[in-house]
N, C-alpha and C positions, 0 to 999 in steps of 0.2 A: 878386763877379760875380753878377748878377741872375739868377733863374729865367728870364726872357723872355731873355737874350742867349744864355743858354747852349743853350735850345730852339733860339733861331737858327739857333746855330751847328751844334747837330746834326743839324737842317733840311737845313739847307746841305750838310751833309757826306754826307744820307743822298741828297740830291741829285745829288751829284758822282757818285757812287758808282755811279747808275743807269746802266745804256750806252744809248748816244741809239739812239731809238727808228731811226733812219736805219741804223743798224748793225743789229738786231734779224734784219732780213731775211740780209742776205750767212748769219750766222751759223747761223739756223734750215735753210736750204738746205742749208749746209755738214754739219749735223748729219744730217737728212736722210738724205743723201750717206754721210757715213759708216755711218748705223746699217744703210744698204742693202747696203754691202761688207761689214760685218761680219756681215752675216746670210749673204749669199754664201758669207762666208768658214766660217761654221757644216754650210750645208750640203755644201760641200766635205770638210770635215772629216770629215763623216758617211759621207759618200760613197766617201772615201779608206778608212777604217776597213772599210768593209763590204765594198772592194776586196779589201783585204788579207787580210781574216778570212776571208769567203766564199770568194776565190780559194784562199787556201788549203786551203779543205774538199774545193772543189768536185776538186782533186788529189786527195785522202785519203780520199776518202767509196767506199762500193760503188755504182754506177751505179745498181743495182735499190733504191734505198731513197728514200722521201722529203725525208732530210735533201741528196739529192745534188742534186735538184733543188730544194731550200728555196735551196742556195747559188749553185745555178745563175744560180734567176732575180737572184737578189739581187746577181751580179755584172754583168749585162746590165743592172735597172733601176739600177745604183748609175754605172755609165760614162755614160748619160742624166744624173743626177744630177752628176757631174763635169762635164760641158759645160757645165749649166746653169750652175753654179758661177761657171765657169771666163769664163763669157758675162759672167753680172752682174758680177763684179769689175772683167773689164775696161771696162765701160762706165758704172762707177761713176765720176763725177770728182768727185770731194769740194773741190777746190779750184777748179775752171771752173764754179761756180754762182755765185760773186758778184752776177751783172749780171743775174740772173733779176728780171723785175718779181712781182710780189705775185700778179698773176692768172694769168702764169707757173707760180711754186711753189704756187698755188691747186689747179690744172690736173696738176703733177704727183703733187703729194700724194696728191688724190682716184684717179687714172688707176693711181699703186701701190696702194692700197686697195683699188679693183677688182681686182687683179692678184691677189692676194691672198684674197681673199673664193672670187674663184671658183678657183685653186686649193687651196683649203681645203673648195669642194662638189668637184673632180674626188678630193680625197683621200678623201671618205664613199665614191667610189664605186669607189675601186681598195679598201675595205674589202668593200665591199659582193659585188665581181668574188671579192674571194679568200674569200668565205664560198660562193658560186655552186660557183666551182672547188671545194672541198672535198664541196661537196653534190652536185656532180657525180660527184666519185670513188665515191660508196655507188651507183650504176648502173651504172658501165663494168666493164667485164673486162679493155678494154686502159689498161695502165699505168696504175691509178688513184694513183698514190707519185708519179707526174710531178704529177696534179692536186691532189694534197695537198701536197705540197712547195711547187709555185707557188704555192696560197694562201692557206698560211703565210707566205709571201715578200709575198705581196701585203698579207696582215694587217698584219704587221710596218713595211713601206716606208710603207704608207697611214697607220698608226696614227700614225708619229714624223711625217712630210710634215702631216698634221692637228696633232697638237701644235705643231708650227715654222709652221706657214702664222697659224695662228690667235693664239699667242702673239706674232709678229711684227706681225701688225695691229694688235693692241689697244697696242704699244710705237708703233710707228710711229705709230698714229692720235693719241697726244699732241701729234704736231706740229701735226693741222690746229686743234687749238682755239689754239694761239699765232699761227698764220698767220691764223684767222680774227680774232681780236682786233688785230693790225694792221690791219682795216679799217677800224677806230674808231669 
């Protein structure tokens, strides 16, 4: 067999092999789609755990202390956190993207990015609230363990909501360089 027949045919093979550019789309959508529940499904997670731990505390802690109101907040901002969850999931459809056109998934891609971005500056500023509240506490007389608690809660909630907002974008935003290369 020739070097040039056998190139051919590897040609050919590596050809076959590619998924037509016609398909590219439904599949990137699809993807999309899921990587959006699965982040849902993340921050649910998080939300469910800090239910459980916190709600537990918030039982077991002395009322006069900061960690009671650390758990407090954190099972009030984590029930927030559950809706949200509990929202994206269901309105995730990983399988009813197919018929999206190009400027469609263009349009969505970019609009979660935004989505994202800016909850990722409200997350600096639930950091920013719970260093306020803590700075607060060294002036008041009443209950300053409420305002240290809460913004420890708010530290905490803003710190992980910034890690996850911001890691999610830079995952997510791999999709728009594939969707923009489909413009060809």
């Amino acid at each position: 067999m020739s070097f040039s027949l056998l190139f051919a045919m590897l040609f050919a093979t590596l050809l076959l092999a590619l998924p037509d550019p016609a398909d590219a789309l439904p599949l990137l959508n699809r993807s999309r789609e899921m990587l959006a529940e699965r982040g849902m499904g993340v921050l649910g997670a998080w939300a469910l755990l800090n239910l459980v731990v916190s709600g537990y505390f918030v039982m077991h802690t002395d009322k006069r202390t900061e960690w009671h109101y650390f758990h407090q907040m954190n099972v009030g901002w984590n029930m927030v956190n559950v809706a949200l969850a509990v929202y994206g999931i269901l309105n995730a459809h990983p399988n009813q993207v197919a018929g999206m056109t190009l400027a469609d998934s263009l349009t969505a891609q970019f609009n979660f990015e935004k989505i994202l971005l800016f909850n990722a500056g409200l997350d600096v500023a639930y950091v920013a609230t719970g260093s306020w509240l803590r700075a607060r506490a060294l002036s008041t007389d009443r209950r300053p363990e409420r305002l240290v608690g809460f913004g420890r809660s708010l530290w905490v909630q803003g710190a992980f909501l910034l890690g996850f907002d911001v890691c999610f974008y830079f995952i997510y935003h791999q999709f728009a360089s594939q969707l923009l290369a489909l413009l060809g």
